[in-house]
N, C-alpha and C positions, 0 to 999 in steps of 0.2 A: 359729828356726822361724817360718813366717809365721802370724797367724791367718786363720783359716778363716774365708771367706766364707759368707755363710748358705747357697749353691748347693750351697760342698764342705763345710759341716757338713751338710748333708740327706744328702750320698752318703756323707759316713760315717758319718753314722747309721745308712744304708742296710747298709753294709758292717758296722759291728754286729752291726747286724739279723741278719744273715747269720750271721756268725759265735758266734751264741751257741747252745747246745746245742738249745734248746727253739725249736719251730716259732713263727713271731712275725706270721702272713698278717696278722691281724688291725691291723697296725703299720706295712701299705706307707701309705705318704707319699702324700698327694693330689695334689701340685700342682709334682711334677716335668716338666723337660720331656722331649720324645720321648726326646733323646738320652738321658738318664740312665737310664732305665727301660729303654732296649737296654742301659748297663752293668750295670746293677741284674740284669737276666735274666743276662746273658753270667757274673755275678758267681756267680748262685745256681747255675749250672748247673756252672762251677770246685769248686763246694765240694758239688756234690751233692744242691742242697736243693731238689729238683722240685716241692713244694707254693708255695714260695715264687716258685720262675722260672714255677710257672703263674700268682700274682696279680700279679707285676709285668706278665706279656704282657697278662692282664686287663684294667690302665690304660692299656697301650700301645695297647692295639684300640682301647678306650672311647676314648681320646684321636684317635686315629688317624679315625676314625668320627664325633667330634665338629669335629675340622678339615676333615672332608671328603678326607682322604687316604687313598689306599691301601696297602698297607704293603708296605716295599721288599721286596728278594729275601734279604734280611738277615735280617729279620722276621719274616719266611713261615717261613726256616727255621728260626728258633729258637722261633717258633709251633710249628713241627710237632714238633721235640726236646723242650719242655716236656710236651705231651701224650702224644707216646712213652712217655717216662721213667714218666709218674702211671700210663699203662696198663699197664707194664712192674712197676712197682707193685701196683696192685691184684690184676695176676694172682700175681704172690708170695704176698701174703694171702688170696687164696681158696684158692691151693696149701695153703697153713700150715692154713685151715679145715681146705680137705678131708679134710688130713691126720686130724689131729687127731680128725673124726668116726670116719673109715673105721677107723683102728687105735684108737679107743680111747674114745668114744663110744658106738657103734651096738654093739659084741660086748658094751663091759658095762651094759648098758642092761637092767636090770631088766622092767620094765613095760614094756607096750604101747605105755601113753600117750608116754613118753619114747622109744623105740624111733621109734617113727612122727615126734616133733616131731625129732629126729636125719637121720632117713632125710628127711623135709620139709624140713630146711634143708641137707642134703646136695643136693637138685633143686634148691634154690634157687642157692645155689654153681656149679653147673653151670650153669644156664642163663646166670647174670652172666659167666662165663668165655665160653660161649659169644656174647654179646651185645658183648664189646669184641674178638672175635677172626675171622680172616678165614681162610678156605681151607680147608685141613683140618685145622688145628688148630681153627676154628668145627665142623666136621663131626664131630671125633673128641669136642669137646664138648657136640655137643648129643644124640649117642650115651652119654655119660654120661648125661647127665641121665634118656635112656629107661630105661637099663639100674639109674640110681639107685631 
C-alpha cells in the first residue's frame, strides 16, 4: 500500500469525517483545493449527510469568491441539492413539532399560560414552514398559521 500524501490524507480525513455517525461541520478542513471540496460535497451527499455537503459548498463559494471565479455548472448544481436536501430537512422537523403540539401538547395543556406558549409556537412552526416554502404549499402554510 502506498503512503498517503498529505493532499490524500486530508481527503481521508475528510472521508472520515463523513463517515462517522456524529455530525463533525465544525471539522471541515481549511485549506483544500476547489477540486477536493467538489469531492468532499459529492461524498456527503453519497452518504446523506446534508449539514456537512452544505459547509463543504460553504468553502467552495468562499474560495470560489476569494479567487475571483464563478462556480461551474457542477457547482451550481450541487449548490442547489445541498440547500434542497437542509430545507427538505427542516420541514421534517417542524412536521415532527407540529406534530407533537397538535396531538399532544395543546389538548393536554392544563393552564392557560401553557395552552397559549403551545398554541404560540405552533404560529411560530407555521410561519417557518411557510417562510422556506413556495406555491401552495407556501399558501396552505401560511393558512395555518391564521387558523393556528
Amino acid at each position: 500500500m502506498r503512503p498517503l500524501t498529505p493532499e490524500s490524507e486530508e481527503l481521508y480525513s475528510g472521508f472520515l469525517l463523513l463517515s462517522s455517525p456524529a455530525p463533525m461541520v465544525s471539522a471541515v478542513p481549511e485549506n483544500l483545493s476547489r477540486e477536493q471540496y467538489v469531492y468532499l460535497v459529492k461524498l456527503a451527499e453519497q452518504v446523506e449527510r446534508y449539514e456537512e455537503m452544505v459547509s463543504f459548498m460553504e468553502k467552495l463559494v468562499v474560495g470560489s469568491i476569494v479567487a475571483k471565479t464563478e462556480l461551474t455548472v457542477e457547482e451550481r448544481n450541487l449548490f442547489n441539492i445541498a440547500y434542497k436536501n437542509v430545507e427538505s430537512e427542516l420541514f421534517a422537523i417542524c412536521a415532527g413539532i407540529l406534530e407533537l403540539l397538535q396531538s399532544h401538547l395543546v389538548p393536554s395543556a392544563t393552564t392557560g399560560e401553557s395552552k397559549v406558549f403551545y398554541l404560540k409556537m405552533k404560529d411560530d412552526y407555521h410561519r417557518y414552514i411557510a417562510g422556506f416554502k413556495n406555491g401552495i404549499e407556501r399558501k396552505t402554510a401560511a393558512q395555518d398559521t391564521l387558523d393556528a
